[in-house]
VOGUFI-638024 format. One record per residue (C-alpha): x, y, z; residue number from 1; residue in one letter. Coordinates in steps of 0.2 Angstrom, whole numbers. Last residue first. Layout:
// VOGUFI-638024
+-------+-------+-------+-----+------+
:  east : north :    up :  nr : rest :
+-------+-------+-------+-----+------+
:     X :     Y :     Z : NUM :    A :
...
+-------+-------+-------+-----+------+
//
This chain:
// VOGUFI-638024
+-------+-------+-------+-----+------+
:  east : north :    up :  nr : rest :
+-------+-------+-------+-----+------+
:   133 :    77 :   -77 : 195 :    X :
:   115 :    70 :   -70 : 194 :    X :
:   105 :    72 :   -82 : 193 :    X :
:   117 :    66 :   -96 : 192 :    X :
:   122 :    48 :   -86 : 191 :    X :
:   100 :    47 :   -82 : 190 :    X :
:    98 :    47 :  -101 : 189 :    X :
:   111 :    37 :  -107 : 188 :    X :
:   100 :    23 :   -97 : 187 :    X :
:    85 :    27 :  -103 : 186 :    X :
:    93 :    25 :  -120 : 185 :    X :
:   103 :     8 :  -114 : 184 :    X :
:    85 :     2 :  -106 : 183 :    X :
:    75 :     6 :  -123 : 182 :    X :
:    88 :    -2 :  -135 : 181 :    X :
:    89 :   -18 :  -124 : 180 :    X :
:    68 :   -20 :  -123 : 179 :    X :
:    70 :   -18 :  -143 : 178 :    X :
:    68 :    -2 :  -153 : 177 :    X :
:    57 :    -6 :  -168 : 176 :    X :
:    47 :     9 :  -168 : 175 :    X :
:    29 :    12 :  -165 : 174 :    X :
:    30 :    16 :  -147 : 173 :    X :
:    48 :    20 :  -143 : 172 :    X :
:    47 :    37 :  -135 : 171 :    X :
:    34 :    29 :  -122 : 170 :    X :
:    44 :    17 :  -112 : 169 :    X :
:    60 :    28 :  -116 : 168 :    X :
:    50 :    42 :  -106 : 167 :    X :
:    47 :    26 :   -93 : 166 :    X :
:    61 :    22 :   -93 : 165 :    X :
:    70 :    38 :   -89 : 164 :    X :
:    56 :    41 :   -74 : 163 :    X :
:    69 :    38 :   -60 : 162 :    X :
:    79 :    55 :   -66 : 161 :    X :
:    63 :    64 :   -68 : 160 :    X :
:    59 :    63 :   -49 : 159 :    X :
:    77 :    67 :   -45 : 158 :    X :
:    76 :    83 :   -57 : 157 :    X :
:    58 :    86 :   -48 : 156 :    X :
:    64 :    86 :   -32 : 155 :    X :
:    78 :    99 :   -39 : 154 :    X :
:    63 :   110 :   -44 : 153 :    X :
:    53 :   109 :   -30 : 152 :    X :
:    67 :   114 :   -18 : 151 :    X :
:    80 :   105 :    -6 : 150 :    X :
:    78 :   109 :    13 : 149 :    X :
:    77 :    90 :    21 : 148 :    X :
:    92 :    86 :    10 : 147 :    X :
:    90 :    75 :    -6 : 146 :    X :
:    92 :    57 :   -10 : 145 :    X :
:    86 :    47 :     3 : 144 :    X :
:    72 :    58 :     1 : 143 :    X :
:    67 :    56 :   -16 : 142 :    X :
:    69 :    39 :   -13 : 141 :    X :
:    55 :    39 :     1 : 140 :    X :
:    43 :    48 :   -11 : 139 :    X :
:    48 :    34 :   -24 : 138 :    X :
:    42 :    20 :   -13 : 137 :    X :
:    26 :    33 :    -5 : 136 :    X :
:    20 :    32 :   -24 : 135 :    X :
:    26 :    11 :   -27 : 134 :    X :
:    18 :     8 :    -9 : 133 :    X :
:     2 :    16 :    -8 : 132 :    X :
:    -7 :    -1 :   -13 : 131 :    X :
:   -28 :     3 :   -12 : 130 :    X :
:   -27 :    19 :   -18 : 129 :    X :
:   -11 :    15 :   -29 : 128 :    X :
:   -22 :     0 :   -35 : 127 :    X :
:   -37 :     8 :   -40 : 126 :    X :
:   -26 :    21 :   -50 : 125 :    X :
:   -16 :     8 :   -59 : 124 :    X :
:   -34 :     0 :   -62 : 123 :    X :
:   -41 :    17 :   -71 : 122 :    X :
:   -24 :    17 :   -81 : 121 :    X :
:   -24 :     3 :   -90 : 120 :    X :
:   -10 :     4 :  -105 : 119 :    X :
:     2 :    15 :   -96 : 118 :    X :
:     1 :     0 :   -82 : 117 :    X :
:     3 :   -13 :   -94 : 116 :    X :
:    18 :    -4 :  -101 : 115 :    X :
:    27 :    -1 :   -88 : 114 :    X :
:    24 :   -22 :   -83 : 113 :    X :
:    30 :   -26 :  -100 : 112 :    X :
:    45 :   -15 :   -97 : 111 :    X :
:    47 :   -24 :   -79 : 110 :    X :
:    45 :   -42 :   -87 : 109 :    X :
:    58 :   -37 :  -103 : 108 :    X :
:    71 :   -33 :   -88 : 107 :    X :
:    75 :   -17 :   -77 : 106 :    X :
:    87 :   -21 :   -61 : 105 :    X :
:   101 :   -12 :   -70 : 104 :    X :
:    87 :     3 :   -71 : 103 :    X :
:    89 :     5 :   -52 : 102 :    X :
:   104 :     3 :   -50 : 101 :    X :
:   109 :    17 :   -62 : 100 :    X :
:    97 :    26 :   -56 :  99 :    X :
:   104 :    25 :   -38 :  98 :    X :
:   121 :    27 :   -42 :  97 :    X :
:   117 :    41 :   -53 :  96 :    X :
:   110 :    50 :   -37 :  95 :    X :
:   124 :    45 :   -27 :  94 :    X :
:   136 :    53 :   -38 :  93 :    X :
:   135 :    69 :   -30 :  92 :    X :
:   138 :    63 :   -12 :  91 :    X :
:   129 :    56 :     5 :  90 :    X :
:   138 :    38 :     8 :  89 :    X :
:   127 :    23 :     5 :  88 :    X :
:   120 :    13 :    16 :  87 :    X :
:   102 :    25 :    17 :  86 :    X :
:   103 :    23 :    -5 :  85 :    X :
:   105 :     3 :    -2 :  84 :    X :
:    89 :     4 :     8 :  83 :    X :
:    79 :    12 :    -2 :  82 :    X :
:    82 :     1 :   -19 :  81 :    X :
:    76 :   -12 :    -7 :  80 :    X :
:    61 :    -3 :    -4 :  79 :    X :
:    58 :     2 :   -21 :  78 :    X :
:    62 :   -17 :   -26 :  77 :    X :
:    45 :   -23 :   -13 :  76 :    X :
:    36 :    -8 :   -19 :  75 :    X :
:    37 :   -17 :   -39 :  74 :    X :
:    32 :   -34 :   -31 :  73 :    X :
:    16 :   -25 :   -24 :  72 :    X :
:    10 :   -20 :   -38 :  71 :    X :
:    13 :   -38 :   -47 :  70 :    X :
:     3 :   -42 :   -32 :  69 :    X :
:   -10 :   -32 :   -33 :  68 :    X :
:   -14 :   -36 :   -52 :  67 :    X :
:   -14 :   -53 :   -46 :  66 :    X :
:   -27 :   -49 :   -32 :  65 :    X :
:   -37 :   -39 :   -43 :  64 :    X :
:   -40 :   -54 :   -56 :  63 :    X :
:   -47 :   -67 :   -41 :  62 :    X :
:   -41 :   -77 :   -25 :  61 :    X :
:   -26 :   -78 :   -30 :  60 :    X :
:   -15 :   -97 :   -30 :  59 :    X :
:   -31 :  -109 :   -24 :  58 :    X :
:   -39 :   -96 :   -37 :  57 :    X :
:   -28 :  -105 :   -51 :  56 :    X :
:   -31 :  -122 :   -47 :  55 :    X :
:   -51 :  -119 :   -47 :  54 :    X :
:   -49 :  -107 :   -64 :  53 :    X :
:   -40 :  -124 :   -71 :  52 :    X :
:   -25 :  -127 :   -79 :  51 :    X :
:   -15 :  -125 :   -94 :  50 :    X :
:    -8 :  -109 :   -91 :  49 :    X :
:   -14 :   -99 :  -104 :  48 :    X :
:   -31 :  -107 :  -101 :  47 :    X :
:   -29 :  -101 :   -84 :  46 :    X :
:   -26 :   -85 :   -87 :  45 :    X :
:   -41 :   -84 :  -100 :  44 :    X :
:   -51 :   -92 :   -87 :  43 :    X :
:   -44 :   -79 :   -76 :  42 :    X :
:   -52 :   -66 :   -89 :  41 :    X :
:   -42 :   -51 :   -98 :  40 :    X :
:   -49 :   -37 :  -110 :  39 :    X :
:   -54 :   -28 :   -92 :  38 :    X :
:   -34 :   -29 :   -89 :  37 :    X :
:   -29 :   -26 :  -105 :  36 :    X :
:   -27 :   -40 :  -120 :  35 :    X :
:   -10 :   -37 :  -123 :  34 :    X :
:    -3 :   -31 :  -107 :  33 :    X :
:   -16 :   -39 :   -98 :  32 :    X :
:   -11 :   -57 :  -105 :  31 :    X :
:     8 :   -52 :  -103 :  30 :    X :
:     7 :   -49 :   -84 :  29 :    X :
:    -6 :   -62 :   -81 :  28 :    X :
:     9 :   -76 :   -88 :  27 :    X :
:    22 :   -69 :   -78 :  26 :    X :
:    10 :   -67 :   -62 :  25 :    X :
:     2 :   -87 :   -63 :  24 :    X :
:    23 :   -89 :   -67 :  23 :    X :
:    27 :   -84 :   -52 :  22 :    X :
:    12 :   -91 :   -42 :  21 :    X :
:    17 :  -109 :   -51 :  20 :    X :
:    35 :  -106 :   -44 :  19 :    X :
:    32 :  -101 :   -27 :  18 :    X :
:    18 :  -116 :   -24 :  17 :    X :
:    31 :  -128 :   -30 :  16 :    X :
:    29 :  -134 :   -48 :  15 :    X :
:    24 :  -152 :   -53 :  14 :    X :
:    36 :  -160 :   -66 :  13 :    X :
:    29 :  -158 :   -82 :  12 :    X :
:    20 :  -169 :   -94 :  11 :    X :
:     6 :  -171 :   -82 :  10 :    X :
:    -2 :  -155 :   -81 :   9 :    X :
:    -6 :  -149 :   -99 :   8 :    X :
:    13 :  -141 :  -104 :   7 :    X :
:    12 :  -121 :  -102 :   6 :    X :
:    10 :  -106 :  -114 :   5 :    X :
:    -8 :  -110 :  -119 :   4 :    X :
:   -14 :   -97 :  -132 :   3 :    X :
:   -28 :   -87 :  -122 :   2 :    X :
:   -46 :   -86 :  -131 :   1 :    X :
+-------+-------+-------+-----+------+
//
């Protein structure tokens, strides 16, 4: 059974709609990253929250849908992340711009959020099916990134650039490297690949 991370209602002020669907994702995110997502029920979420299945499926409509959103929050930054690139002037820093960017927006929810999708594959896969979004956001980097005639193998370099946190993700299991340690080590790593 879920520890409680919220005040019983009553003791708090009440939340917007915004805020209590935030926190519904924070405190999903680290119940599936624990517990996995099958490991994971919404009366385990709602527990955790303090309130009931009924108040928390006014917010999501079930387990998937909160899984889908947390997807779909990472596509949203992808898209963003595009947009900057397409405003920037065409050079050979822009790559290290971009990743540099993009792993100054990473924070102890995203890592969790890595890790939770490392940790439960089959759903990652149901979701990119269902959510092409994160997949087609990095396809659309690539291209912001690279001439129309570039080659596999400097797609590749781009593609490896992005994924930094994710190799940092997976070098520190069983070590005691913090969420700093890992985004300072992804980020050395971008800055060397792309001197």
């Amino acid at each position: 059974m879920a520890t409680p991370v919220a005040p019983s209602a009553g003791t708090q002020p009440r939340r917007s709609a915004a805020a209590t669907r935030a926190e519904i994702l924070r405190v999903a995110l680290d119940l599936f990253t624990r517990q996995g997502y099958d490991g994971t029920s919404i009366r385990d979420i709602a527990e955790a929250l303090g309130m009931t299945k009924s108040s928390l499926y006014y917010h999501f409509p079930g387990k998937e849908a909160i899984a889908s959103a947390l997807a779909e929050r990472r596509g949203r930054e992808l898209e963003e992340l595009v947009r900057w690139i397409e405003e920037q002037p065409p050079g050979p820093g822009l790559l290290r711009d971009a990743a540099l960017r993009w792993l100054a927006s990473a924070d102890a929810e995203q890592i969790r959020g890595m890790r939770f999708a490392r940790a439960n594959q089959p759903v990652m896969h149901r979701l990119a099916e269902e959510h092409a979004g994160i997949r087609q956001g990095f396809d659309r980097v690539v291209e912001a990134l690279l001439p129309g005639g570039a080659g596999i193998r400097e797609r590749l370099r781009v593609r490896m650039v992005f994924e930094t946190l994710s190799a940092a993700i997976l070098a520190a299991e069983g070590t005691d490297a913090t969420d700093d340690d890992i985004i300072a080590a992804a980020r050395d790593a971008v800055v060397a690949a792309t001197s």
